[in-house]
Structure formats: structure tokens, C-alpha cells
VMD Tcl script that draws the C-alpha trace (Angstrom):
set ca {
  {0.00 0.00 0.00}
  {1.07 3.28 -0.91}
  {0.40 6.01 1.54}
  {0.79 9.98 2.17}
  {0.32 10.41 5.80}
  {-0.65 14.54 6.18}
  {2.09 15.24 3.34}
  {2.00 18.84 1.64}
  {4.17 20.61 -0.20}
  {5.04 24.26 -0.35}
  {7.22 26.10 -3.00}
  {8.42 29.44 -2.42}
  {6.26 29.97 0.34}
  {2.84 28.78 -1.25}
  {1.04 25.30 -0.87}
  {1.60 22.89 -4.01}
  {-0.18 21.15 -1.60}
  {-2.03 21.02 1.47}
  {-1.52 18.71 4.36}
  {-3.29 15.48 2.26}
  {-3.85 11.64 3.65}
  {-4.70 9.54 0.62}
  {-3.92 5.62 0.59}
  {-3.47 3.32 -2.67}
  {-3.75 -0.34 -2.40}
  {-1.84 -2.97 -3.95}
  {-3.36 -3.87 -6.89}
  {-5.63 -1.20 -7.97}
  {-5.97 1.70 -10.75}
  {-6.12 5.27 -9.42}
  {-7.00 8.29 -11.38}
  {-5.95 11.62 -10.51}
  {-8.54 14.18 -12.08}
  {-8.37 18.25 -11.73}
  {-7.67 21.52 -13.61}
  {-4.81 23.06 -14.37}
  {-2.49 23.99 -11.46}
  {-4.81 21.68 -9.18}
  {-1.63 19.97 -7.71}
  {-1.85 16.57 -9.41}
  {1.83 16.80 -10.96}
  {2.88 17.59 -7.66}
  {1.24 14.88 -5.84}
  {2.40 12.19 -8.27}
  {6.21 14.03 -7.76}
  {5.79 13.18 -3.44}
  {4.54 9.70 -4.22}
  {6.89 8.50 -7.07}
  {9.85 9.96 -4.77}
  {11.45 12.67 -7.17}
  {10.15 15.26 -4.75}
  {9.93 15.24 -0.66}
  {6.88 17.04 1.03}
  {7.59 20.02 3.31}
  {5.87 17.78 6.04}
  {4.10 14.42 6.67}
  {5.36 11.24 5.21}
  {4.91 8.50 2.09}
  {4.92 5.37 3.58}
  {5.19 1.96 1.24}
  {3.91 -0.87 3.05}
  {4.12 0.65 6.52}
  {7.67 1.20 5.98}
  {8.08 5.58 6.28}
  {10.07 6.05 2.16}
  {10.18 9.87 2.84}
  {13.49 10.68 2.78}
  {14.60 7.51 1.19}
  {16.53 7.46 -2.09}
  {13.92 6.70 -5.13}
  {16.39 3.79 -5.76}
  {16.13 2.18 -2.49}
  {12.92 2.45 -2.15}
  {11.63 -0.83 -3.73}
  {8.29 1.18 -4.55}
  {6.19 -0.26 -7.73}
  {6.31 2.56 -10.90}
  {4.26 5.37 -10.55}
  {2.55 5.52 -14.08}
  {1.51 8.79 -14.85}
  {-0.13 9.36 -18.20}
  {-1.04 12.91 -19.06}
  {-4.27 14.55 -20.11}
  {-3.98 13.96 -24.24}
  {-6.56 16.12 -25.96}
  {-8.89 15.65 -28.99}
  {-10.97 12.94 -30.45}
  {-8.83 10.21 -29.50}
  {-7.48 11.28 -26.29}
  {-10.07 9.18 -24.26}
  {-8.54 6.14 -26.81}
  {-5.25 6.84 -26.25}
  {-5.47 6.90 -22.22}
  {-7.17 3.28 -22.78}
  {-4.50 1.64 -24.98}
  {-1.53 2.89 -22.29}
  {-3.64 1.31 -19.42}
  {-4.15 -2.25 -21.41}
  {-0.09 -1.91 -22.02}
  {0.79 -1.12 -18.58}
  {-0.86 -3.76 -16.62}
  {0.34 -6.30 -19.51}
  {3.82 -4.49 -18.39}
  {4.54 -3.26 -22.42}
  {6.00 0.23 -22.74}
  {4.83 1.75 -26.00}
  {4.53 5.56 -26.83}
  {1.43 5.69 -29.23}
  {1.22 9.35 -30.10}
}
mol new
graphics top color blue
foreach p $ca { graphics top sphere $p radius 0.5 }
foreach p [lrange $ca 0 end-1] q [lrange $ca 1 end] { graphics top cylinder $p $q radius 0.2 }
display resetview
């Protein structure tokens, strides 16, 4: 299970985000929706590792990964597909799910 135990995020003095308990189980496909500038880049950033909160932890499997090194972490990828526009965007997001749970990387553009 991937956790954020009250984690937030401030850059130059503003909230990126703001204290924020969310849990992911094993297993499972989570969507992050939201407008521009709604802080789901940043959130994806504290749970894949590549950026620490300001406070609060990210645990993996009760173990506290905060300030571990992404490498040691022994977290599964973080997938994050972004919002493709048009006709076929709604296509597109479908094909990279079916690839990622049969574990293919493929850019379709």
C-alpha cells in the first residue's frame, strides 16, 4: 500500500499542496482528475519519490520512504499518463492502461 500520511508541499512559500492523507492499495488503478495547477503533478512528484513534502510522510507498506533514495525504495512505478486532448485522447489513455498492466511500454502518439 502506498500512503501519504498529512504530506504537503510548499514552494516558495505557497502550498503545491495542502496537508493530504490519501492511501493506494496494492493492486488497484487510481486516477488523478483536476484543472490546471490543481496539484496533481505535484502529488504524483511526493509519491513517485522525485520530490519530498515540506511535512508528513509517504509510507510503502508501513515502511516511512520519505526521505529515502527513489532507488532504495523498492516502490512499484508510478505511471503517470497525461491529459492527451482531442478525439482520441479518451482512446489513447485506454491503450496505455491495457499496455501497462500487460507491463509493455509503447509511446502511441
Amino acid at each position: 500500500m502506498l500512503e501519504l500520511r498529512n504530506a504537503a508541499k510548499m514552494v516558495g512559500g505557497e502550498y503545491h499542496i495542502h496537508a493530504t492523507n490519501l492511501a493506494f492499495e496494492k493492486g488497484t488503478l487510481n486516477v488523478l482528475l483536476g484543472p490546471t495547477l490543481s496539484g496533481k503533478t505535484s502529488l504524483m512528484r511526493l509519491m513517485a519519490g522525485l520530490d519530498r513534502p515540506t511535512s508528513g510522510a509517504v509510507h510503502f507498506d508501513g515502511v516511512d520512504v520519505t526521505g529515502m533514495p527513489v532507488q532504495k525504495r523498492n516502490v512499484a512505478m508510478v505511471p503517470a499518463v497525461h491529459q492527451l486532448s482531442g478525439p482520441d485522447g479518451v482512446r489513447k489513455h485506454r491503450l496505455a492502461n491495457a499496455d501497462f498492466r500487460q507491463g509493455h511500454r509503447d509511446d502511441r502518439s
